[in-house]
N, C-alpha and C positions, 0 to 999 in steps of 0.2 A: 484504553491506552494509558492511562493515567499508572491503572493498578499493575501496568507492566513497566514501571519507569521511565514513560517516553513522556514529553513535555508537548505544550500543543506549538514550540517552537519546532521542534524536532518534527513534529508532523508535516507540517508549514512550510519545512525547509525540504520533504522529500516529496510535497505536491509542485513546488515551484521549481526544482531541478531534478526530480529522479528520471527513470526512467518508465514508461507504460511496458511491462511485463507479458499480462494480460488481458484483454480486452473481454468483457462482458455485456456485450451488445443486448440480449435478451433479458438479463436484470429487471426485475420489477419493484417499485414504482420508475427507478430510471436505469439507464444503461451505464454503467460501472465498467473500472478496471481496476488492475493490481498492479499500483508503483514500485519500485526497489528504489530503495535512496542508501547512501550512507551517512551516518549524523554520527561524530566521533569517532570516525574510524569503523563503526559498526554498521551491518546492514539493517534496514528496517522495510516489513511490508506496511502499504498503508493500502486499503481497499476504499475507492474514491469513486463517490456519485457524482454525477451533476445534471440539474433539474433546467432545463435548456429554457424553458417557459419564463422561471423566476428568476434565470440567472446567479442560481445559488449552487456551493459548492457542499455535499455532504460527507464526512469522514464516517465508512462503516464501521473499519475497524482498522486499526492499528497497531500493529506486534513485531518481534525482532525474532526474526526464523530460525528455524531449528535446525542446522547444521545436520542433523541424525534425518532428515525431512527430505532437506534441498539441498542441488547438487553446489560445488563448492563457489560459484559464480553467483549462488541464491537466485537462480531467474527461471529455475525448469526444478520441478519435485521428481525425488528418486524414485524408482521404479521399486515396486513393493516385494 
């Protein structure tokens, strides 16, 4: 996240208000989704674990979508 400009503010702020996207129930070691936030006007995905035992939250990855990718609302990928 870091190497693509996003801040671990910027993360922060689309685990605490984006929205859940996608849902990754079968995920391993734990069950995952795919957030949409917007931080400065820009869209960003954050793909978010959480370890329900520890009560911890893990960030897999986080990046700002590729328009050429996802469709113009960033919440559904173009068909190929």
């Amino acid at each position: 996240m870091f190497s693509r400009g996003l801040k671990k503010g910027d993360v922060l702020d689309v685990i605490r208000q984006g929205e859940v996207i996608i849902n990754y129930p079968d995920d391993t070691p734990y069950p995952s989704c795919l957030m949409l936030g917007f931080v400065r006007d820009g869209p960003v995905h954050v793909v978010f674990a959480f370890d329900e035992q520890q009560k911890t939250g893990i960030v897999v990855t986080a990046y700002v979508p590729d328009a050429k990718i996802w469709t113009d609302n960033f919440k559904t990928r173009r068909a190929l």
